[in-house]
C-alpha positions as CSV (number, residue, x, y, z in Angstrom):
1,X,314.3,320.4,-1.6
2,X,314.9,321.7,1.6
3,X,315.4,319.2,4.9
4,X,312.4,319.4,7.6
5,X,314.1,320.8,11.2
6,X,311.5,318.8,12.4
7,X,309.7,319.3,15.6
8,X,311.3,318.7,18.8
9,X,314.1,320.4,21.2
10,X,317.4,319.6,21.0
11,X,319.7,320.7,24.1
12,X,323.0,321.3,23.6
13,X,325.9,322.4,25.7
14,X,328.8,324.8,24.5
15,X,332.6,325.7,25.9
16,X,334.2,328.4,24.9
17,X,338.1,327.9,23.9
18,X,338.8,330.3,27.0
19,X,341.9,328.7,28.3
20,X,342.5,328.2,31.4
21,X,338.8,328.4,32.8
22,X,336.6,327.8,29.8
23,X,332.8,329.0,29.7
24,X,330.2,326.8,29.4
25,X,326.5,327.8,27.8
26,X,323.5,325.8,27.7
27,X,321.1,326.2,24.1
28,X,317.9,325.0,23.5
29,X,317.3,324.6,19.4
30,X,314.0,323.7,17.7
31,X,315.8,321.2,15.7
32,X,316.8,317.5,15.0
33,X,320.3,316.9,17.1
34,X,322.4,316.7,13.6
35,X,321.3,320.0,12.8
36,X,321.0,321.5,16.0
37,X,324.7,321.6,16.9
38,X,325.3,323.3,13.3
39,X,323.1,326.1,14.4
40,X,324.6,326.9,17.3
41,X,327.7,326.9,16.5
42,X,326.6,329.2,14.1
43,X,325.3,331.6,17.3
44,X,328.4,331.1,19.0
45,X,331.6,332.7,19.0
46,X,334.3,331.0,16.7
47,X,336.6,328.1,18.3
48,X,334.0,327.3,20.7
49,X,333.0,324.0,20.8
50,X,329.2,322.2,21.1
51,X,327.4,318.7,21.9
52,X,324.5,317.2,22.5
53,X,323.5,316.9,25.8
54,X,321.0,313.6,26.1
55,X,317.8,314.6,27.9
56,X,314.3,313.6,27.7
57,X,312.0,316.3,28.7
58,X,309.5,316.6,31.4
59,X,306.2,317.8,30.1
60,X,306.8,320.8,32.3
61,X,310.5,321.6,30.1
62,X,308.2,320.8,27.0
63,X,305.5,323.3,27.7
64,X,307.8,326.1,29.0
65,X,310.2,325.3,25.7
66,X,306.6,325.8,23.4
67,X,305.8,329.5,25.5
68,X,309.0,330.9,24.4
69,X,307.2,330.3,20.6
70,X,310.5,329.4,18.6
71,X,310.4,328.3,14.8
72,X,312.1,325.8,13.5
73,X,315.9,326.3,13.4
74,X,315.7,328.9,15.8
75,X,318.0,328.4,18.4
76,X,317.5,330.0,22.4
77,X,320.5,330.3,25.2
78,X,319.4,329.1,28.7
79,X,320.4,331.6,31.1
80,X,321.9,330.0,34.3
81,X,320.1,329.8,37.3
């Protein structure tokens, strides 16, 4: 039987293995944190690296985070401001 993704947004940020000035990316995933870094890495580039950045959401992140209509396991980069 296959594992629920469950229902909330995970964010996670990402550093690429750029040396010496690594990249950094910010990910929202529609996913429980265990399997949200899995996902992303999967979106990523290999050799980059990902963790869970510890956030509670404003209902104003939560609503915006339901417009952009994601699924579960679908997994959205955060453009920089």
């Amino acid at each position: 039987m296959a594992e629920s993704f469950g229902t909330s947004f995970t964010i996670v940020e990402v550093t690429s293995d750029d040396a010496p000035k690594p990249t950094k990316q910010m990910w929202l995933a529609f996913a429980k944190p265990n399997q949200a870094l899995t996902l992303v890495l999967a979106a990523v580039p290999e050799g980059w690296t990902a963790e869970i950045v510890p956030a509670v959401l404003t209902e104003k992140q939560q609503r915006m985070f339901e417009e952009l209509d994601l699924e579960p396991g679908d997994v959205y980069r955060i453009a920089p401001e």
